[in-house]
C-alpha positions as CSV (number, residue, x, y, z in Angstrom):
1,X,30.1,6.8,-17.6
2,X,28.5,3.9,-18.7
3,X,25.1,2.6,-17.2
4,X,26.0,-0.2,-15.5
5,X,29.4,1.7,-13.7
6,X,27.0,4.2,-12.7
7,X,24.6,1.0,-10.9
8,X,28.0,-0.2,-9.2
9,X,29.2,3.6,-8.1
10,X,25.4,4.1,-6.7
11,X,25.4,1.1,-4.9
12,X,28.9,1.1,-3.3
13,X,27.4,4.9,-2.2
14,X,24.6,3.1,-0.5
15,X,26.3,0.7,1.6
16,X,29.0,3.3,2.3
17,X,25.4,5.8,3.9
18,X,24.1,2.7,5.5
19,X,21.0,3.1,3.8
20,X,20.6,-0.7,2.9
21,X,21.7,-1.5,6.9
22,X,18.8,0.4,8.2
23,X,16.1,-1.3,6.0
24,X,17.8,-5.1,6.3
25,X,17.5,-3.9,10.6
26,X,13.5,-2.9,10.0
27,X,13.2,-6.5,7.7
28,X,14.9,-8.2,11.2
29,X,12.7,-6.8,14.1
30,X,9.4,-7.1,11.5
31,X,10.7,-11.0,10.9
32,X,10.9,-11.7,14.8
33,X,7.3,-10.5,14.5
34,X,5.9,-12.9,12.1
35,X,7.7,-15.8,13.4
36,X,6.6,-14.8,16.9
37,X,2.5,-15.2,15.6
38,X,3.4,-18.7,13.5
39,X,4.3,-19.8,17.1
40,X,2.1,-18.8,18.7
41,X,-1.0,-19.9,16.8
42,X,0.8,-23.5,15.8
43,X,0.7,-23.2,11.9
44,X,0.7,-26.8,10.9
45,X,0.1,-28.5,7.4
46,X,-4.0,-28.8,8.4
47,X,-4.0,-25.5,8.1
48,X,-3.7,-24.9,4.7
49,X,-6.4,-27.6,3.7
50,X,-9.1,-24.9,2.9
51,X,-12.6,-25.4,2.5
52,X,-16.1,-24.8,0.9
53,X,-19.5,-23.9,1.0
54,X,-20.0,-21.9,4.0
55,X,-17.1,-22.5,5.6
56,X,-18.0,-22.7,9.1
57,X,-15.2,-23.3,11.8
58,X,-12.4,-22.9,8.7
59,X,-9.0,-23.5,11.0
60,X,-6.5,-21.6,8.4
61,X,-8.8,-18.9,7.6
62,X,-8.9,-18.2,11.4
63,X,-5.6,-18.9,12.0
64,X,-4.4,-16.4,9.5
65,X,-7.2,-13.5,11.0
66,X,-5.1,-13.9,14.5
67,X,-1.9,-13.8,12.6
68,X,-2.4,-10.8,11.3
69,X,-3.7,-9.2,14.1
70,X,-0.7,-10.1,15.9
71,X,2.2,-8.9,13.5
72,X,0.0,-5.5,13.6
73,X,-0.1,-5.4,17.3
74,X,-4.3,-4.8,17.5
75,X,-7.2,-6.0,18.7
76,X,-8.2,-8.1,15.9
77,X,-8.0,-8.7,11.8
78,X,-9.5,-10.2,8.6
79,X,-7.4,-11.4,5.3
80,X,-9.7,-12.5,2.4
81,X,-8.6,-14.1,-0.9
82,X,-12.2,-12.3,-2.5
83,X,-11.1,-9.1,-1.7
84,X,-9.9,-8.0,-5.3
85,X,-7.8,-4.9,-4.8
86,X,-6.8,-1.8,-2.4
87,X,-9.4,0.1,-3.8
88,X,-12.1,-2.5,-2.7
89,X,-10.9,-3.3,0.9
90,X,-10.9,0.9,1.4
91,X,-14.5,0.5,0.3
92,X,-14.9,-2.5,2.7
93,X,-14.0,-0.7,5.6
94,X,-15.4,2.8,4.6
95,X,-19.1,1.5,4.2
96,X,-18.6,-0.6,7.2
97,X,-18.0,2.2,9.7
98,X,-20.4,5.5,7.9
99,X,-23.8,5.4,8.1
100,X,-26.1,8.2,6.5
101,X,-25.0,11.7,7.9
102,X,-22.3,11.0,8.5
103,X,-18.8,12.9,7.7
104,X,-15.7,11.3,6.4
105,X,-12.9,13.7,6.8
106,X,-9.6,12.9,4.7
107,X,-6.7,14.4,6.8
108,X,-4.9,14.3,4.0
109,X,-6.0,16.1,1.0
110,X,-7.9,14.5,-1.5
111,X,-7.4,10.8,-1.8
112,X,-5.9,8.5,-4.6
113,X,-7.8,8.8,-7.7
114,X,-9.9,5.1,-7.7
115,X,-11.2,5.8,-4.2
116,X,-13.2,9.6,-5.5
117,X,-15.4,7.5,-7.2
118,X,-16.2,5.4,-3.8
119,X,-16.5,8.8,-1.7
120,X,-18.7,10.2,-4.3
121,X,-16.3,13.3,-5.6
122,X,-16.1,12.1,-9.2
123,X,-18.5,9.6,-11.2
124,X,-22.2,9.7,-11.6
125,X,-24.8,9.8,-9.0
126,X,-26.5,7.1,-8.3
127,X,-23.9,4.2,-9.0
128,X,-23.1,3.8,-4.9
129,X,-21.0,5.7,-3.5
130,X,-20.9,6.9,-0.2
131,X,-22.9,10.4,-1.1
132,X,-25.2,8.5,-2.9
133,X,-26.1,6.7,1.1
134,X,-26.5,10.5,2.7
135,X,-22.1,10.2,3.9
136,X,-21.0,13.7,3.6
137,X,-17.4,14.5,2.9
138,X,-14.6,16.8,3.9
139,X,-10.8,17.5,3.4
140,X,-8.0,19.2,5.0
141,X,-5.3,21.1,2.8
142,X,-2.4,19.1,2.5
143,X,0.9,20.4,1.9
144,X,2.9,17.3,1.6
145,X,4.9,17.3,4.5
146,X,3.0,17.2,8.0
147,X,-0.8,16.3,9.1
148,X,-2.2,19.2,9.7
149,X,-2.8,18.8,13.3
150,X,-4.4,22.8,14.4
151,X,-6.6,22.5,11.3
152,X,-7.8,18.7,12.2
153,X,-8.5,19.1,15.9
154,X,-10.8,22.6,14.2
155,X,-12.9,20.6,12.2
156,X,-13.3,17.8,15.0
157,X,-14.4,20.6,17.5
158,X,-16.9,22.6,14.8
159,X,-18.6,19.4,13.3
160,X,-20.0,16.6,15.0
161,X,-21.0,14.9,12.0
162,X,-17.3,13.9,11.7
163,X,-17.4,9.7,12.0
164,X,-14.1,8.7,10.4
165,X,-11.2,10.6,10.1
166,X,-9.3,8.9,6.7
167,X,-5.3,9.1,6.1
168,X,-3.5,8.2,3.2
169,X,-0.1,6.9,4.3
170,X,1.4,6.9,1.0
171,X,1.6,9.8,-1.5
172,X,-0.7,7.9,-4.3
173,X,-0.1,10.7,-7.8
174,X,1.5,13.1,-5.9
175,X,5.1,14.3,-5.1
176,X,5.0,14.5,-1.3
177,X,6.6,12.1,1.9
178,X,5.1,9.1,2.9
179,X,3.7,9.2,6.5
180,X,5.2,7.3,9.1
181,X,3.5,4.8,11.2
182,X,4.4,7.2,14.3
183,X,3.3,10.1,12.7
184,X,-0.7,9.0,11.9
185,X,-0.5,7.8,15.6
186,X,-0.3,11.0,17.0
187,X,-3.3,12.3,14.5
188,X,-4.8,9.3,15.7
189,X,-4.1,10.2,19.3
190,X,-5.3,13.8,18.7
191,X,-8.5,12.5,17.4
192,X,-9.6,10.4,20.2
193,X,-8.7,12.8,22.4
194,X,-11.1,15.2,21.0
195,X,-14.0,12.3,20.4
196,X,-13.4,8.9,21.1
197,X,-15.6,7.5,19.0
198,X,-13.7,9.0,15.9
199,X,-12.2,5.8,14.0
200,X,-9.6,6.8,12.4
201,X,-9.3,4.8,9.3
202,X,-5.8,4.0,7.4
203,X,-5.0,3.1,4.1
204,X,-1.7,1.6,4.5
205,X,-1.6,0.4,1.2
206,X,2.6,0.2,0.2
207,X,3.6,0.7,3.8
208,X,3.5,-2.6,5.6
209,X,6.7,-3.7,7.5
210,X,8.6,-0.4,6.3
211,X,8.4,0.8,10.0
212,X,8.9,-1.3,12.9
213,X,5.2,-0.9,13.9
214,X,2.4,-0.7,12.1
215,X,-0.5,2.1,12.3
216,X,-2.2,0.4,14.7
217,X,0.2,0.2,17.2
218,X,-0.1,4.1,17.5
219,X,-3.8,3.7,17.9
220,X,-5.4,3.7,14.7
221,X,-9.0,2.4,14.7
222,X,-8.0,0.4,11.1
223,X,-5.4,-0.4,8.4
224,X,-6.3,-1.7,4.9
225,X,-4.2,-3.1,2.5
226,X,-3.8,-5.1,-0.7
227,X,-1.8,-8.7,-0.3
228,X,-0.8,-8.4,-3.9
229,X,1.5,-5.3,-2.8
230,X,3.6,-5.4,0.6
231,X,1.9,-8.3,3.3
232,X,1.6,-11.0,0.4
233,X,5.4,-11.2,0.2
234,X,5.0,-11.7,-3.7
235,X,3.1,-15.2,-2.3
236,X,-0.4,-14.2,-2.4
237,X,-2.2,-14.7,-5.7
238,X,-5.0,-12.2,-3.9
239,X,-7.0,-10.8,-1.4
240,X,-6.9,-8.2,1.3
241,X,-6.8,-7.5,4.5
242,X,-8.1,-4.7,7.1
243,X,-6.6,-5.0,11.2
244,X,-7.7,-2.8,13.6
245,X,-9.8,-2.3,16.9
246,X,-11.9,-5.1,17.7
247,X,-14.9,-3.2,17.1
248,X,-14.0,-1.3,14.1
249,X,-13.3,-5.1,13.0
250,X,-17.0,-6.0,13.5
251,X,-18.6,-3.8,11.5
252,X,-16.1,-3.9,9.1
253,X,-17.1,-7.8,8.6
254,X,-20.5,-7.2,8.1
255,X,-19.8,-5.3,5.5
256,X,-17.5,-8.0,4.1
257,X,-20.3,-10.5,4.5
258,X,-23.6,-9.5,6.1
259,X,-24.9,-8.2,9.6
260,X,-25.0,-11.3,11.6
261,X,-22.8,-13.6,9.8
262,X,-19.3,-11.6,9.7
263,X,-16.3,-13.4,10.0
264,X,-18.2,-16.2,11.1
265,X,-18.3,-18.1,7.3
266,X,-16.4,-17.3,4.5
267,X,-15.2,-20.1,2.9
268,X,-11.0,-20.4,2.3
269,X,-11.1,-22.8,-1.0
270,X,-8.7,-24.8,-1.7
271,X,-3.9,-23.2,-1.8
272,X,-5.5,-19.6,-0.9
273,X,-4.8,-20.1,2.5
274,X,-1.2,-20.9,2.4
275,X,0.1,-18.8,-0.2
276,X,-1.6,-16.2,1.9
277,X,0.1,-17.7,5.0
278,X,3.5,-18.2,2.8
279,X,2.8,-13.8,1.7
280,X,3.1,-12.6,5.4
281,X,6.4,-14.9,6.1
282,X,7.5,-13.7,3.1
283,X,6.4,-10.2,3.5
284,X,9.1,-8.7,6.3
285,X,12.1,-9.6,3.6
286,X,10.6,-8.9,0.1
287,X,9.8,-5.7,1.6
288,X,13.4,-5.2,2.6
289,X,14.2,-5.9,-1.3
290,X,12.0,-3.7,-3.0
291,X,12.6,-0.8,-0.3
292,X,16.7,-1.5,-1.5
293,X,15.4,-1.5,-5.3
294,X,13.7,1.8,-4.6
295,X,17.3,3.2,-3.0
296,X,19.3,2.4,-6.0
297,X,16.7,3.8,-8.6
298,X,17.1,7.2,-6.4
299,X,20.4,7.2,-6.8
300,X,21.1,6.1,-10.0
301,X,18.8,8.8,-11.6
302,X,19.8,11.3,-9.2
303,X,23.2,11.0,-10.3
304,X,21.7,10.7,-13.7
305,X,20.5,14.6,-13.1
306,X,17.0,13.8,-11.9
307,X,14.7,15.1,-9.3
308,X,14.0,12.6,-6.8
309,X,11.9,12.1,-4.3
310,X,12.4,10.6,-1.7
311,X,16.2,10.9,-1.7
312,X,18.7,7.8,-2.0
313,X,19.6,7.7,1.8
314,X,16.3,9.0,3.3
315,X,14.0,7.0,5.4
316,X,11.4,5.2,3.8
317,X,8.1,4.1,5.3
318,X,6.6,2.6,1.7
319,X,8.1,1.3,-2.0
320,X,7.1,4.3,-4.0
321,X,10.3,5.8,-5.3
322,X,9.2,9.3,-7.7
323,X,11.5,10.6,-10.8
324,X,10.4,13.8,-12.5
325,X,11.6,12.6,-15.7
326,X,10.5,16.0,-17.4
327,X,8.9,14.7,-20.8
328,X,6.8,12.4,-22.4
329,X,9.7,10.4,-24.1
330,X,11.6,9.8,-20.7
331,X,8.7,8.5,-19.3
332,X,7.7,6.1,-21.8
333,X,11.1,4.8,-22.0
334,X,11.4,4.5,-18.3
335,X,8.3,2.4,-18.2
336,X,9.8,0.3,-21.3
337,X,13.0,-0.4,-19.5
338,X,11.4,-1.3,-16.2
339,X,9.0,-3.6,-18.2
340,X,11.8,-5.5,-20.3
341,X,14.0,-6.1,-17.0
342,X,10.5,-8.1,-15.8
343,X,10.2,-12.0,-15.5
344,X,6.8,-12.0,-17.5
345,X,6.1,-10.0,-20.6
346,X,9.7,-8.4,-21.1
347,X,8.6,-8.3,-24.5
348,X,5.9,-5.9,-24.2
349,X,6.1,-2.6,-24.7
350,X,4.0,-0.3,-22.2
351,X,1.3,2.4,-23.6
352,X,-0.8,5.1,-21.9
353,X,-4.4,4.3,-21.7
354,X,-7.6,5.6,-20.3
355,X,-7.4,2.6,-17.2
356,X,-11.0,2.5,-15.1
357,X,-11.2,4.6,-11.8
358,X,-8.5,7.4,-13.5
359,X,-9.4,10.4,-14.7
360,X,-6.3,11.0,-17.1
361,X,-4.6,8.3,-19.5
362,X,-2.4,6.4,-17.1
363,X,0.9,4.0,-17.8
364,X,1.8,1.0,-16.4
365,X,5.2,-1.2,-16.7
366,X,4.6,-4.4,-14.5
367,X,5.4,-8.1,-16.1
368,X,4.8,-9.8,-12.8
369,X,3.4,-13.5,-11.8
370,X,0.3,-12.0,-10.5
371,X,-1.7,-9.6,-12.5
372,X,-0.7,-5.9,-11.1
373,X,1.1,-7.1,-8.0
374,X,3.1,-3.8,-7.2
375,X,5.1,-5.7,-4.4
376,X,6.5,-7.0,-7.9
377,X,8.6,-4.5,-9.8
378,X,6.9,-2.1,-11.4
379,X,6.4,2.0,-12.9
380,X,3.2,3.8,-13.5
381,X,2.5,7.1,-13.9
382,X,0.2,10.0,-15.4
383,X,0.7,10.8,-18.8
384,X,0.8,14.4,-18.1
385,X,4.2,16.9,-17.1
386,X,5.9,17.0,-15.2
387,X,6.0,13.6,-16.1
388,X,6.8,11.9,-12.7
389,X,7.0,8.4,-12.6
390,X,6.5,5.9,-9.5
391,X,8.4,2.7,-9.2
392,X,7.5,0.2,-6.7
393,X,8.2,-3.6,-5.7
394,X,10.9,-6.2,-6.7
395,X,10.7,-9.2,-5.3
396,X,14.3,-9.4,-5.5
397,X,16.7,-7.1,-5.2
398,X,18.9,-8.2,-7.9
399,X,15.9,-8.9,-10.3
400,X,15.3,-4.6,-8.9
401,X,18.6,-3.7,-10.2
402,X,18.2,-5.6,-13.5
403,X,15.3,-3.4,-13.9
404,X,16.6,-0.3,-12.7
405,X,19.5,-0.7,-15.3
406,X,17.2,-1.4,-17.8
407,X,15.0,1.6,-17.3
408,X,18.3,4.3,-17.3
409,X,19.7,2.4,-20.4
410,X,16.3,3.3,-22.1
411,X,16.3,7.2,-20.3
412,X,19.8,8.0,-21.3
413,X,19.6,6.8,-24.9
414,X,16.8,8.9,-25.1
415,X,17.5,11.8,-22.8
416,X,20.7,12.1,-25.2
C-alpha cells in the first residue's frame, strides 16, 4: 500500500473510533475556560504595552498571573517570559518549597533526565543542586501504570522529613501511560490526608488542556510547565509558568525573584506579554491538533507493524506519542522525515549528540519558529535499543500529517 493510502485508511479509522471527537470535545470545554478568564479580567490592548526596569504595578504581567490561575482552577499563578525552559521552572518551584533536611520524594520513579542534575542524583557535588543545600531525596518503584498509592502513604507515615511529594505527569524516556489529571489528585488527596503540609509538586510539562481539568483542580499544591510546549499555543516565544496554592505560590516567587519582592516587580518588556496572552488563547486548540497528529502517527506505524504506545484510539492526557522503531536506521530516518515535513530547517538532517543535562547521546528532529518548542512538531529520542522514539506537537494538524507522512516514507524505504 502506498504511504499516503495508508495516512487516508488511518485517518478514515480514526474518525470512524471517534478518537478525533473526544479530543476536539476536551479542546471545547478547555476553550470556554480561557475565554471565561479574558472576561473576566478585561484583556484590552493596554495590556500588552509591557514595561521596564522594575516593573512595579505592570497591568498585563498581572493580568496574565490571574489568567492563569483561573483556566487552572487554583488559588493563584505566575507566567514569566525569563523563565528559559521546563527544566528551570521544576527548579523554580523545587528550591522554593525544600529547605535543608528536607525530603523530596518522587512518586514516580526516577525523574526526566535534566532534572537528576537539579535533585542531586547525577553531576558533581558542589554545582547546586538540591543535595548540595542538605534536601534529601527518595523514590517510589514505578511500574508504569498506577501511582503506587500503599507504598506512598508507607513512606509518608515512616518519614517525617518528607516536604514535597514530586510526580511526573508524562512518561519523559520511558515507555509507560501518561497520568491523568484525576489520577495525581487522588495521590494528592492521599497525601494531605496523611500531612497536610505535604505540597505536592507537579510537573505537568506536555499535559496542559489534554484533560478537562488541570492538576490543580484535584488538589495539587503546584503545576509547572514550559510555554514553548502546550499553554503557549505555539504563541509564546518563551517563558514558564507554575499555578498552584496561594501559598505554595509565595514561596515559589521568592525563589523566582527574592524574599520580599516576589511577584511584586518583574518587569514584562516590551510583545512578551501578548504573545504570552495570544499562547493560552491559542493553547486549548493547538493542543487539540497536536493530540490528533499524535493519533495518526499511532496508527499509521501501528498498521505499519510497530509497537505503539499509547494506542491510536486510547485516551490521551499529553502529546507524547512512542514508536519502538527497533534499530538505529529506523530511528534516524524517523527523525529525518519528521524534520523535512517542518516549516523551518526541512533541509537539515538530524544527528545524535551528547545534548547538556543527558547522560546518553540524544536526537532531535524539530524545525520550528521557536528554538525547541515541542508544542511544534517534533521527534527525539535516545540513541540506544530499543530505539523508541517520541513525537510531540504540531501546531497544525495538517502541517502533523505532512510530517507524519514524511517520517513513514523515510521508515519504510529503510525498514525494506
Amino acid at each position: 500500500m502506498e504511504i499516503l493510502e495508508l495516512i487516508e485508511k488511518s485517518e478514515k479509522e480514526l474518525k470512524e473510533s471517534g478518537a478525533f471527537e473526544r479530543l476536539e470535545s476536551t479542546a471545547f470545554k478547555n476553550q470556554m475556560k480561557v475565554m471565561d478568564a479574558f472576561r473576566k479580567y478585561k484583556v484590552s490592548e493596554a495590556h500588552f504595552a509591557g514595561t521596564t526596569g522594575y516593573g512595579y504595578d505592570d497591568m498585563g504581567r498581572d493580568a496574565l498571573d490571574k489568567v492563569y490561575a483561573d483556566v487552572f482552577e487554583c488559588e493563584a499563578a505566575f507566567v514569566r517570559h525569563n523563565i528559559i525552559s521546563g527544566t528551570h521552572c521544576l527548579t523554580i518551584g523545587l528550591f522554593g518549597l525544600l529547605r535543608p533536611g528536607d525530603t523530596l520524594l518522587s512518586a514516580t520513579g526516577k525523574p526526566y533526565d535534566t532534572l537528576e542534575e537539579v535533585i542531586g542524583i547525577r553531576g558533581e557535588a558542589g554545582n547546586g543542586s538540591l543535595r548540595d543545600f542538605g534536601v534529601k531525596y527518595d523514590e517510589i518503584d514505578y511500574s508504569g501504570d498506577d501511582i503506587d498509592l500503599d507504598a506512598l502513604e508507607a513512606k509518608l507515615r515512616e518519614d517525617d522529613t518528607i516536604k514535597v511529594v514530586f510526580i511526573q505527569r508524562s512518561k519523559g524516556y520511558s515507555v509507560r501511560k501518561t497520568l491523568s489529571a484525576e489520577e495525581i489528585g487522588k495521590a494528592a488527596q492521599l497525601v494531605h490526608s496523611i500531612k497536610p503540609e505535604v505540597f505536592v509538586a507537579v510537573d505537568n510539562c506536555y499535559g496542559e488542556f489534554c484533560d478537562e481539568h488541570e492538576p490543580t483542580y484535584w488538589g495539587v499544591d503546584i503545576c509547572m510547565g514550559s510555554l514553548i510546549k502546550n499553554p503557549g499555543g505555539g504563541m509564546a516565544d518563551c517563558g514558564g509558568y507554575i499555578a498552584g496554592t496561594a501559598r505554595a505560590i509565595e514561596l515559589c516567587s521568592y525563589r523566582l525573584t527574592s524574599p520580599g519582592v516576589g511577584l511584586e516587580a518583574g518587569a514584562s518588556l516590551y510583545g512578551n506579554t501578548r504573545n504570552m496572552f495570544k499562547g493560552i488563547f491559542y493553547a486549548p486548540h493547538t493542543v487539540c491538533e497536536a493530540l490528533k497528529t499524535a493519533a495518526l502517527c499511532a496508527k499509521v506505524f501501528e498498521n505499519l507493524g510497530f509497537k505503539v504506545y499509547p494506542a491510536p484510539d486510547a485516551e490521551r492526557h499529553c502529546l507524547i506519542q512512542t514508536v519502538s522503531l527497533e534499530t538505529r536506521e529506523n530511528l534516524l530516518a524517523f527523525c529525518k522525515g519528521i524534520q523535512s515535513g517542518a516549516p523551518v530547517d526541512s533541509h537539515v538532517t538530524p544527528e545524535p549528540w551528547d545534548m547538556p543535562g543527558y547522560a546518553v547521546p540524544v536526537i532531535m528532529a524539530a524545525g520550528a519558529f521557536v528554538g525547541g518548542a515541542s508544542i511544534e512538531l517534533s521527534a527525539d529520542a535516545p540513541c540506544v535499543a530499543p530505539f523508541t522514539v517520541y513525537m510531540q506537537g504540531g501546531l497544525t494538524y495538517q502541517s502533523g500529517k505532512l510530517g507524519v507522512l514524511f517520517a513513514a516514507q523515510e521508515v519504510s524505504a529503510t525498514h525494506n
